[in-house]
N, C-alpha and C positions, 0 to 999 in steps of 0.2 A: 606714501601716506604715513602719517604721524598716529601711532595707536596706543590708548592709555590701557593702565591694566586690564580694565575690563573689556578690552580689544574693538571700542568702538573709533573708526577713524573721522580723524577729522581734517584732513590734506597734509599737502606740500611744505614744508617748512620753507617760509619765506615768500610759499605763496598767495599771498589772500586774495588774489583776483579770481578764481577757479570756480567761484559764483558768481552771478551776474547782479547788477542791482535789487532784483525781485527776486531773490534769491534762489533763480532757477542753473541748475549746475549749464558747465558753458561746454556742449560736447565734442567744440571745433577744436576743444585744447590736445594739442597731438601728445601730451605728455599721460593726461587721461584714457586719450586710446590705446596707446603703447601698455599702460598698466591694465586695461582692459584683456586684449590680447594675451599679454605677458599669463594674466588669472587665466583665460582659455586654455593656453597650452600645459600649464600645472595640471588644470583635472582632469585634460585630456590623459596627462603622462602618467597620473596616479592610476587611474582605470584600468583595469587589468583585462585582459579578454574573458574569461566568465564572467565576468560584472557588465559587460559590455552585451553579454549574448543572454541574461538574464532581464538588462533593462529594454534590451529590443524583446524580449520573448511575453516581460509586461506590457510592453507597448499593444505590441501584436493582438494580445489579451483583452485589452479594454477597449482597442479599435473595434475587434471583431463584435463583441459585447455591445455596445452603442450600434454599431450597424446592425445588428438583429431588433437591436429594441426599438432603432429609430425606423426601422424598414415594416416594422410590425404594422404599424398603422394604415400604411399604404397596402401592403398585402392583401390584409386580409378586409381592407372596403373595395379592392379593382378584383382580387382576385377570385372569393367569396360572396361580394356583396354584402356584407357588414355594414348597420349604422354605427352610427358615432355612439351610441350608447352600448355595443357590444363589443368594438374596439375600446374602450374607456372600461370596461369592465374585467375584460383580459387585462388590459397592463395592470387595473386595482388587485387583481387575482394575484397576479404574477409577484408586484413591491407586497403584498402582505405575507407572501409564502417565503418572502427573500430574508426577511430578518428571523424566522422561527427557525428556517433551515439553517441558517447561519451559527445559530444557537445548538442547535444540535449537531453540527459539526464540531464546533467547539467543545463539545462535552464527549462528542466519543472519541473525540484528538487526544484526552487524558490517558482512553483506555488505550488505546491502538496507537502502532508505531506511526509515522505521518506517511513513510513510504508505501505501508498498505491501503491507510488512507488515500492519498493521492493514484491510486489503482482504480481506488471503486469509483472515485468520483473523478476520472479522466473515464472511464469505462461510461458514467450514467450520461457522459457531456458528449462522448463519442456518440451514442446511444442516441441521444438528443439530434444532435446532426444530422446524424444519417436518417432521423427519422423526415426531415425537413429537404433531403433531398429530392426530386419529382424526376424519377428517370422518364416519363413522357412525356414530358418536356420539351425531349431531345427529338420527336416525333409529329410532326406537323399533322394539326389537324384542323379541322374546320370550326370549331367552338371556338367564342369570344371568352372564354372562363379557360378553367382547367380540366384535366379532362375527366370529366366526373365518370362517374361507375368504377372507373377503371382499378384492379386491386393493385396499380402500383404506384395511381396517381396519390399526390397528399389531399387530401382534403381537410375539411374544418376540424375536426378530430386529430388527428393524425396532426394537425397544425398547434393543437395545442398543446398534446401530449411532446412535442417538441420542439416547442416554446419555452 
């Protein structure tokens, strides 16, 4: 590819078929894929393995993140019995709490190192988790719910404090 200073390209020198009449690019051209590939293997080569176990550790992050938040709705109408206006009021609860907290992360990341930081608040997420786990679960029982009474099952409480 042909690139002016300001490094936008504009192809092949000599080639000007590499669009099509409507000027949609032509992606059968094997010279196209070749510089495809070619750019694949660059950023694979530059990526160094902590860059590599950081961008899977974000991944991992936002996967799990989404599957909690999208799993919420169903939980707690099958497993609670929740209407749609008290699932609809938890998530409201939840995105209003998210930007103030954020904010006050931000503010006390001035005062404190990040790696103590990131202590307390792997600690409050850990905390969170574990409070979401249901070890009776594992224990068949006769209820179509959870197992209510029980001091180890989760319940609606317990669901939301780790939430």
């Amino acid at each position: 590819d042909i690139c002016n200073a300001s490094l936008k390209c504009t192809g092949s020198p000599g080639r000007a078929g590499t669009a099509s009449d409507d000027g949609s690019l032509d992606v059968d051209d094997p010279d196209r894929r070749e510089s495809f590939c070619q750019q694949l293997r660059f950023v694979s080569n530059q990526i160094t393995l902590p860059v590599r176990i950081c961008m899977f550790l974000l991944f991992s992050k936002m996967f799990t993140v989404e599957s909690v938040i999208s799993a919420g709705s169903m939980v707690t109408k099958n497993r609670y019995g929740w209407a749609v206006q008290q699932v609809g009021t938890l998530g409201t609860i939840v995105g209003c709490l998210t930007i103030p907290i954020s904010i006050f992360i931000g503010w006390v990341s001035q005062y404190r190192e990040d790696r103590v930081l990131m202590i307390w608040l792997m600690s409050f997420a850990a905390l969170g988790m574990g409070l979401l786990i249901d070890v009776t679960d594992f224990v068949s029982t006769e209820t179509d719910t959870y197992n209510e009474g029980h001091p180890l099952a989760v319940g609606p409480y317990r669901y939301i404090a780790g939430y």
